[in-house]
LOVO-950305 format. One record per atom (N, C-alpha, C): z negated, x, y negated; residue in one letter. Coordinates in steps of 0.05 Angstrom, whole numbers, plus 5000, padded with zeros to 4 digits. Layout:
% residues N
ZXYA ...
***
This chain:
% residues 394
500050175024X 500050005000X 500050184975X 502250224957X 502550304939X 500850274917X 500850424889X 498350384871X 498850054854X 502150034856X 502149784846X 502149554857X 500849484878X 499849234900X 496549364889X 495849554890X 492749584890X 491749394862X 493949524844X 493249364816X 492949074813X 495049044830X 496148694833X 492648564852X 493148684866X 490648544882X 488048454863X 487048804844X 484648604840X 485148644811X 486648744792X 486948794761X 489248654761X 490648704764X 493448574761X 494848334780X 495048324794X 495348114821X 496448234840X 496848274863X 497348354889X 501148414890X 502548594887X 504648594879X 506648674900X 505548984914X 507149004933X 506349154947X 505249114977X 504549384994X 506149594993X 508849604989X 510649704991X 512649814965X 514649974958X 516050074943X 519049644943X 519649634969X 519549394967X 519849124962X 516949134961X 515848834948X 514048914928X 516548824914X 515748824875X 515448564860X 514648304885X 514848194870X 517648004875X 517847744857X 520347574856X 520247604821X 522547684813X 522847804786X 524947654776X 525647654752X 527847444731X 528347484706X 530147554691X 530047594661X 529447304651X 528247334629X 528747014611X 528747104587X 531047184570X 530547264546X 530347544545X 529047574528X 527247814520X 524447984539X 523747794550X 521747794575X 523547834608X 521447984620X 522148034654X 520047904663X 519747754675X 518147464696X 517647704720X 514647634730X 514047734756X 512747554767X 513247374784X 511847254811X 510647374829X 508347384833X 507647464860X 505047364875X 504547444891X 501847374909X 501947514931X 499847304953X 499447324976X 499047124984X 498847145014X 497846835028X 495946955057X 494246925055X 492747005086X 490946865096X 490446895119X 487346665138X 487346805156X 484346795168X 484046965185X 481246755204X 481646745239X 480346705254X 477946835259X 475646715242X 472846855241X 470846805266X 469747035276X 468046855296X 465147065293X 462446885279X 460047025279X 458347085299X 456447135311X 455147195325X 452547265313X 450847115310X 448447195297X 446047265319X 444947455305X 443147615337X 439847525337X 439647415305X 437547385301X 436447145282X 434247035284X 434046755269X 432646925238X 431547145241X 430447155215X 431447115190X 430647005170X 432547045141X 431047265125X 433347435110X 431947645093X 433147595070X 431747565044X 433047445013X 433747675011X 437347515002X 439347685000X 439947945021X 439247845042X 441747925069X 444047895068X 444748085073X 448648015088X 448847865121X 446547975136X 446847905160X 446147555153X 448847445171X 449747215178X 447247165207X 444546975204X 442846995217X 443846715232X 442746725265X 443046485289X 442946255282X 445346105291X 445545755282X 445045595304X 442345465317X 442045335334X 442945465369X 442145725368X 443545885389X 446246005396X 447545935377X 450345895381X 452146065363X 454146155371X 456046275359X 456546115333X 458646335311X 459746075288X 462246215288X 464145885285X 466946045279X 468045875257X 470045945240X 470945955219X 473945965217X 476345875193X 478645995187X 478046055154X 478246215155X 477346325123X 479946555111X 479846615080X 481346865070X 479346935075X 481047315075X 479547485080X 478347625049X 477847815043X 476947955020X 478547854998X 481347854998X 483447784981X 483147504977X 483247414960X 484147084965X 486747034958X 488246834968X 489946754970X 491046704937X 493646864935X 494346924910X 497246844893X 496646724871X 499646624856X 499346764825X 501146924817X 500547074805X 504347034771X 503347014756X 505547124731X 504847264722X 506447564713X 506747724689X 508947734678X 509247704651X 511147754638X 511148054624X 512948084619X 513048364608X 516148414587X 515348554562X 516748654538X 516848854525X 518448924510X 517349114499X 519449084470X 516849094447X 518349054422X 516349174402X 518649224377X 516849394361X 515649704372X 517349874386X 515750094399X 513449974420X 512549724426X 510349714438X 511449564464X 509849614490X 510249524516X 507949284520X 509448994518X 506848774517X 507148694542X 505148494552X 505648394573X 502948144578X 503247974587X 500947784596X 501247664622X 499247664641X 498747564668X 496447284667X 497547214683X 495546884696X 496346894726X 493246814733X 493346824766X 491646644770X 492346464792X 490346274810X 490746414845X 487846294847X 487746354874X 485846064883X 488345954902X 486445734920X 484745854944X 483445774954X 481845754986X 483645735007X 482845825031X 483545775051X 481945565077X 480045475067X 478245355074X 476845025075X 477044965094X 475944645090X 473644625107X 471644525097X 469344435106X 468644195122X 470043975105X 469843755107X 471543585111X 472143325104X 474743135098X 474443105078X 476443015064X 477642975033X 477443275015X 478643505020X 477443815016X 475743835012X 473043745029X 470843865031X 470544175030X 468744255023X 467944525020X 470244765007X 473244715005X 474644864991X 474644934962X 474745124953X 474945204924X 477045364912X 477645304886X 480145454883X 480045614847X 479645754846X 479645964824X 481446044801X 480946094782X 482146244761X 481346504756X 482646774767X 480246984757X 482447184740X 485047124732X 485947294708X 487447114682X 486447234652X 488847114637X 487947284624X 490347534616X 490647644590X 492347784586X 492247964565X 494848064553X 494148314552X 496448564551X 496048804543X 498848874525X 497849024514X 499849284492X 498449544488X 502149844491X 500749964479X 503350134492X 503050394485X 505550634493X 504550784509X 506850904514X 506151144543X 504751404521X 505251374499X 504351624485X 501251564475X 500251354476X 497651354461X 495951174471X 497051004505X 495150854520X 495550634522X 494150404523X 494650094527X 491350044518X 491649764513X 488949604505X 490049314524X 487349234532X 487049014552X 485148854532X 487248474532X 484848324518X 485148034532X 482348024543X 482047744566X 480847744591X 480947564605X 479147644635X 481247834654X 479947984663X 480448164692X 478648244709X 480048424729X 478148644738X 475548734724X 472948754725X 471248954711X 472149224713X 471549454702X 471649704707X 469749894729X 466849754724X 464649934740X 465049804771X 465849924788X 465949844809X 469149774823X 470749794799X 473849734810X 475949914832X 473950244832X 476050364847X 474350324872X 472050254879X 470750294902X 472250024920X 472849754910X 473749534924X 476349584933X 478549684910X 480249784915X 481549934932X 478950154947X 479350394962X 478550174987X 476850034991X 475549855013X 478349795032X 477049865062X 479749845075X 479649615083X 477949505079X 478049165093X 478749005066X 479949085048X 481448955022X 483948805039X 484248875060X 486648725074X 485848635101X 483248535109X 481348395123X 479148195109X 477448155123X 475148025121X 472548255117X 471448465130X 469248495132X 467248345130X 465148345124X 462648125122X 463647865115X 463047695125X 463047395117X 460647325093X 461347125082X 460047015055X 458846785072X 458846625095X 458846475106X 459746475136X 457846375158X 458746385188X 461046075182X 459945885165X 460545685172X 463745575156X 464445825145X 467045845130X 466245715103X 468845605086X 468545445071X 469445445041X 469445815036X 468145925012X 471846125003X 471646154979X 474346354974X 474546614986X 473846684987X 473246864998X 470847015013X 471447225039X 468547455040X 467447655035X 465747705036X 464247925023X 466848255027X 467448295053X 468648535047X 466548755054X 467348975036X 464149135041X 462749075013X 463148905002X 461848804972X 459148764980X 456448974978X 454048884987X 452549065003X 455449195013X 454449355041X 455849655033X 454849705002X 457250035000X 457949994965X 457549714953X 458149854927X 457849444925X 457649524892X 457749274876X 460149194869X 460248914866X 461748734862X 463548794830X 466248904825X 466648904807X 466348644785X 468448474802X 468248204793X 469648144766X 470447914753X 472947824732X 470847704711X 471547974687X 470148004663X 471147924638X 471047734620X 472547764591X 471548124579X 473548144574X 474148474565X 475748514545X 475948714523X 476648924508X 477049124518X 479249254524X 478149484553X 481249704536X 480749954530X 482750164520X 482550324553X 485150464550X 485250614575X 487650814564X 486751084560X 488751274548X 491451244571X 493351404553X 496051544573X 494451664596X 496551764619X 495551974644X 496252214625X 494052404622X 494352624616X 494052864637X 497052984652X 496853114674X 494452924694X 494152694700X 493152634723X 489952524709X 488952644684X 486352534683X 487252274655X 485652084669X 485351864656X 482651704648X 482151504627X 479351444607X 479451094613X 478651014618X 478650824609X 476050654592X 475150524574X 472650474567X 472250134554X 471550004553X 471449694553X 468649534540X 469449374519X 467549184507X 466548924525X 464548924545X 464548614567X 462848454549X 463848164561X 461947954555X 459147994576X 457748004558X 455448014564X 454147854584X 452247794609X 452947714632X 450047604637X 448347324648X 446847314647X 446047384681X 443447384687X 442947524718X 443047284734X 442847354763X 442847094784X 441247164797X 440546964815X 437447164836X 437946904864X 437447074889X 437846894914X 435246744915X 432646784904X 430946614898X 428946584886X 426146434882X 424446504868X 423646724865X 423746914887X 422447164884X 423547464857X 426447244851X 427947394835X 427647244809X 427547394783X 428247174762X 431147264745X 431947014733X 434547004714X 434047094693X 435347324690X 435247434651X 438547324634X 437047294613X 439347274597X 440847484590X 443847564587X 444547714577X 444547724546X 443847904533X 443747954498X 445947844499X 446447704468X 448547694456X 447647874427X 445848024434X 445748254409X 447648444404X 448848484425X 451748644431X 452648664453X 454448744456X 456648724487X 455348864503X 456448824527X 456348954553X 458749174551X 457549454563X 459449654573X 460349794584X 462849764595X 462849934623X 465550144617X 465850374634X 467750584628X 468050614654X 470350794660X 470751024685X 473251154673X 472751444686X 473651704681X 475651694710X 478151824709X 478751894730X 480752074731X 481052334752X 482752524751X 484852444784X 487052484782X 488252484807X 490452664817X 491352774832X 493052964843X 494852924856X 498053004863X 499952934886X 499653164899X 501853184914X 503153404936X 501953354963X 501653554982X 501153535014X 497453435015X 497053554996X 493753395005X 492953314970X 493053014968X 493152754939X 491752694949X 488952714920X 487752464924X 486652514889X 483852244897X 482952264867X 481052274866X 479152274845X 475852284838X 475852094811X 473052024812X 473351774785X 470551854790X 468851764764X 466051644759X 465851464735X 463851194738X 464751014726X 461051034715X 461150774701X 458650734688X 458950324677X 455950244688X 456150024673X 452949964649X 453149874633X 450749814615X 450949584600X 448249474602X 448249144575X 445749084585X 445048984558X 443248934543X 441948614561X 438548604562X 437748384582X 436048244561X 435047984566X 433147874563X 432047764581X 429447824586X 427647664604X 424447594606X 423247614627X 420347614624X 419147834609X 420648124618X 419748334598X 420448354578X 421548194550X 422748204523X 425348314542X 426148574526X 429148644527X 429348884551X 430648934563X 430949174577X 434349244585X 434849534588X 437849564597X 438949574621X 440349444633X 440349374659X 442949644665X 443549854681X 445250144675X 445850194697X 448850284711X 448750404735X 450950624726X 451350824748X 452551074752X 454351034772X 455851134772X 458151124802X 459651434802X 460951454830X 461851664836X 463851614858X 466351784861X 467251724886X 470151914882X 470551944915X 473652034920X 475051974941X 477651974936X 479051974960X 482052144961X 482352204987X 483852414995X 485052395016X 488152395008X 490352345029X 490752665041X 491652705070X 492352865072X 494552785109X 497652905110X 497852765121X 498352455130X 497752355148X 496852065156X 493651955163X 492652165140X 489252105146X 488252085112X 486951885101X 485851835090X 482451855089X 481351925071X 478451945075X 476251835048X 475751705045X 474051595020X 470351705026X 469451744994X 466851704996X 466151654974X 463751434974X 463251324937X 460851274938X 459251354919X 456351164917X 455551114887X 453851064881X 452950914857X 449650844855X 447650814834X 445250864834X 445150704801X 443050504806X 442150344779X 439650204782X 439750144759X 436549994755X 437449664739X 436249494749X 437049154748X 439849124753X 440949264763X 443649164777X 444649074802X 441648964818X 442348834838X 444349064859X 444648904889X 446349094897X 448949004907X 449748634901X 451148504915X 453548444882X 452948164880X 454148204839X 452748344822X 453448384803X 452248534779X 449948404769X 447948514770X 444848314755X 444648084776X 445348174807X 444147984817X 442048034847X 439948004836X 436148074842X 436548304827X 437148364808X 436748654797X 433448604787X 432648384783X 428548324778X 427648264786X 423948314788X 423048054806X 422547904788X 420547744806X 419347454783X 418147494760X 417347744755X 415747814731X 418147924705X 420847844712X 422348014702X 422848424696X 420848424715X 421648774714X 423148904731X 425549064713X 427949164739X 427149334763X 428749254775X 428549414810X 430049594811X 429849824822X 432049994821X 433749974849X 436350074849X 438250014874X 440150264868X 441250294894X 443350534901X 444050424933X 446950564933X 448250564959X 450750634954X 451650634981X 455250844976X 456450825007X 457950865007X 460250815042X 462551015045X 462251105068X 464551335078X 466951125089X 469651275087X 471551135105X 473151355115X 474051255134X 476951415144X 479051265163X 481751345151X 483851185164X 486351335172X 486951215186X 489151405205X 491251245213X 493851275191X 496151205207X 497851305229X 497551105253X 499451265274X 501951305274X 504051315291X 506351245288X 508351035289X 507550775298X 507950595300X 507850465278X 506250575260X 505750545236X 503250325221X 501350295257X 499050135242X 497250385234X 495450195216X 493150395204X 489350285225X 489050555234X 486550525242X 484450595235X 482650425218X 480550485208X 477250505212X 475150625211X 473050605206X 471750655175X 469650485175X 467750515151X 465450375157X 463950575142X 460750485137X 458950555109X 457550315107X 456150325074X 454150115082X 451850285062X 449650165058X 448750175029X 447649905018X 447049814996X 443449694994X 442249934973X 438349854984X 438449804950X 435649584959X 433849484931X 431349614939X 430849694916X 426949744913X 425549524914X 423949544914X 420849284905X 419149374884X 418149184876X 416449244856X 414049124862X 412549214845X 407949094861X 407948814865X 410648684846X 410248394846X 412448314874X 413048534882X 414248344911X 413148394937X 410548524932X 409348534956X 408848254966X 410048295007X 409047935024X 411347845020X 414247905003X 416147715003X 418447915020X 420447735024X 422547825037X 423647855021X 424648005022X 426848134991X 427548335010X 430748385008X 431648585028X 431748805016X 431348965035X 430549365029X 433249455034X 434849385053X 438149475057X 440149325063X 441949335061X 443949145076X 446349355092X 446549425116X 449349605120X 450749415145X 453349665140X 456149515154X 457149725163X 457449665190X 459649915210X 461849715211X 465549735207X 467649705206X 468649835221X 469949785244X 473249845252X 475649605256X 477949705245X 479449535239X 482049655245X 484249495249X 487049545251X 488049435237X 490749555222X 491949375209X 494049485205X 496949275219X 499649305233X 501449155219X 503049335205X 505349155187X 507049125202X 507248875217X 509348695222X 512548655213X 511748655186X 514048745169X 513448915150X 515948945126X 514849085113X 513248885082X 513448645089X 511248455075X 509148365089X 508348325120X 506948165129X 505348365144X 502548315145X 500748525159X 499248295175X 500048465205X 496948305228X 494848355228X 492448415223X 490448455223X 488148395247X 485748575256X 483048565267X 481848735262X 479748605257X 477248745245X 473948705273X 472948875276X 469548805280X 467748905263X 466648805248X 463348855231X 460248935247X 459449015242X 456648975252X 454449015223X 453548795209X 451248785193X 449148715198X 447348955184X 444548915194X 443248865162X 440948675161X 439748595143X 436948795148X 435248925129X 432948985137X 431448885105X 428048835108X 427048555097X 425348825079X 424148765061X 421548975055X 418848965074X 418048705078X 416248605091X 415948595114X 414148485135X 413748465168X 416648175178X 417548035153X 419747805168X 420847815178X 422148045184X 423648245207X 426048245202X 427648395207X 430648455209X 432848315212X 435448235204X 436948065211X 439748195222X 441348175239X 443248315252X 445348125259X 448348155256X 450647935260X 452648195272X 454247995281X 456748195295X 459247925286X 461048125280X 462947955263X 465947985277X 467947905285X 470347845303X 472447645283X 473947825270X 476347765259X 479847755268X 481347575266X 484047655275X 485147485253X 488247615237X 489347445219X 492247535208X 492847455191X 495147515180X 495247545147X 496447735140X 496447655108X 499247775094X 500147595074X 504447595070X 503647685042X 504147915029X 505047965008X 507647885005X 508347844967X 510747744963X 511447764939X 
***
């Protein structure tokens, strides 16, 4: 999958695994039209090992003894995508809108399906002096780690045994935070020889918490939220890149004001038909699943969190890709969460295949194994996860 399907997927819309599929394209005018998407579902089947619940687990815990199975998208959701693109006045403009429906029904009458808006905006700017981004996208802190995620073209963790939902977790939880679709101001210099800036004004974000034991801060509207990443990258016989990112903004909560801040780090490196990633990241009220979510407890005082995930993948000659990965994502506690379940880790062992069929359509299988572990004596939670599916770039 080329860098411009990576963009498409979670900044831009899903464009083309391939040199390709660029897309269904059209002049109109002055403007070049780009259509594109995806379409995928995938045959989920959970296995939960254990009845415990741990607040904010990933492990998918036992439903009445029994297995759970599902038809769900996988990480990606199912994608319809416009960019237009111009260029006038010396400047290269362009604006994108994307929906993404569900794959999922719960119920009768679309029970339990949902269907999304997560891009509208515009950019300008030259190859000589950068671009500016203005509207919802991609976030920045956390964008190259999902991106790099090899189950971006699977399922990994489920959001749900019982289906239902737009999408799953992925390793979102289990290896790095949730970038997630931000109103943004976001500058991003030219590539200079390979190193590139990018740096961004966010709407300020208020916190979420899986339960009482967590509380909701407001985000300031004293000033923006901000997030950056740095990144250098390389070609020839052994390409890859390095990036470190940063997120910060401003809280309100039980404690008056505090700054909710994380750090990131990561690389990856082609060499060959072997790819190899490693990323981690380390903050305080940033939760370890969305952004600011349990990043407090009930008293409003932040928790600190870190975690990070290895991968490696290997195309054969046949031309599928065989992958492993593993990441773990831990919260602290604080004096006020002593006796509660509040989870101390969440990790995910991945192996996966994934066989282009064509050169648009990929078959997919995945197995997960997530383990939940609690702070407290509530004990552990453990799932084993069994994927098979399909997904059509276009």
């Amino acid at each position: 999958m080329n860098n411009k399907i990576k963009l498409a997927v979670a900044g831009a819309v899903l464009a083309s695994a391939s040199a390709a599929n660029a897309g269904i394209t059209w002049d109109a005018g002055e403007w070049t039209v780009d259509m594109n998407g995806n379409v995928n579902a995938f045959a989920i089947m959970t296995d939960g090992d254990d009845s415990n619940t741990v607040t904010g687990g990933h492990a998918i815990t036992k439903s009445n003894d029994s297995d759970m199975y599902s038809i769900n998208t996988g990480l990606l959701p199912n994608w319809l995508g416009f960019t237009a693109t111009t260029r006038q006045n010396n400047l290269d403009t362009s604006v994108t809108i994307s929906f993404q429906p569900g794959a999922s029904t719960t119920a009768g009458l679309m029970g339990g399906g949902s269907e999304e808006a997560r891009q509208a905006f515009l950019t300008f700017g030259d190859k000589s002096w950068g671009s500016v981004k203005v509207g919802k996208d991609l976030g920045i802190f956390g964008s190259t780690a999902i991106l790099n995620d090899m189950t971006l073209l699977g399922t990994g963790a489920p959001a749900s045994g019982a289906g239902g939902g737009t999408t799953t977790y992925g390793g979102i939880g289990t290896g790095y935070i949730y970038a997630d679709w931000n109103g943004q101001i976001a500058y991003t210099t030219p590539n200079m020889n390979g190193l590139s800036l990018t740096l961004g004004l966010m709407q300020p974000w208020n916190s979420t918490a899986s339960s009482a034991i967590s509380e909701t801060t407001t985000g300031s509207t004293d000033q923006f939220g901000y997030q950056g990443q740095g990144s250098y990258s390389w070609t020839g016989d052994f390409a890859g890149k390095v990036w470190v990112g940063f997120f910060s903004q401003e809280v309100t909560g039980g404690l008056d004001e505090d700054r909710a801040q994380a750090f990131e780090a990561g690389v990856s490196a082609t060499v060959a038909n072997i790819n190899l990633v490693a990323y981690g990241y380390s903050g305080e009220g940033v939760g370890t699943t969305a952004l600011l979510r349990d990043g407090f407890d009930a008293t409003g005082k932040m928790r600190d969190s870190d975690g990070g995930y290895v991968q490696a993948t290997y195309v054969i000659p046949t031309g599928t890709k065989l992958g492993v990965s593993y990441g773990v994502s831990k919260l602290d506690d604080n004096a006020a969460d002593a006796g509660d379940s509040l989870v101390k880790e969440n990790t995910m062992l991945t192996i996966g295949a994934y066989h282009p069929l064509t050169k648009h359509l990929n078959l997919v299988a995945e197995y997960s194994n997530v383990e939940s572990e609690a702070h407290d004596t509530v004990g552990d939670a453990e799932s084993d996860i069994f994927s098979v599916g399909a997904i059509l770039f276009f």
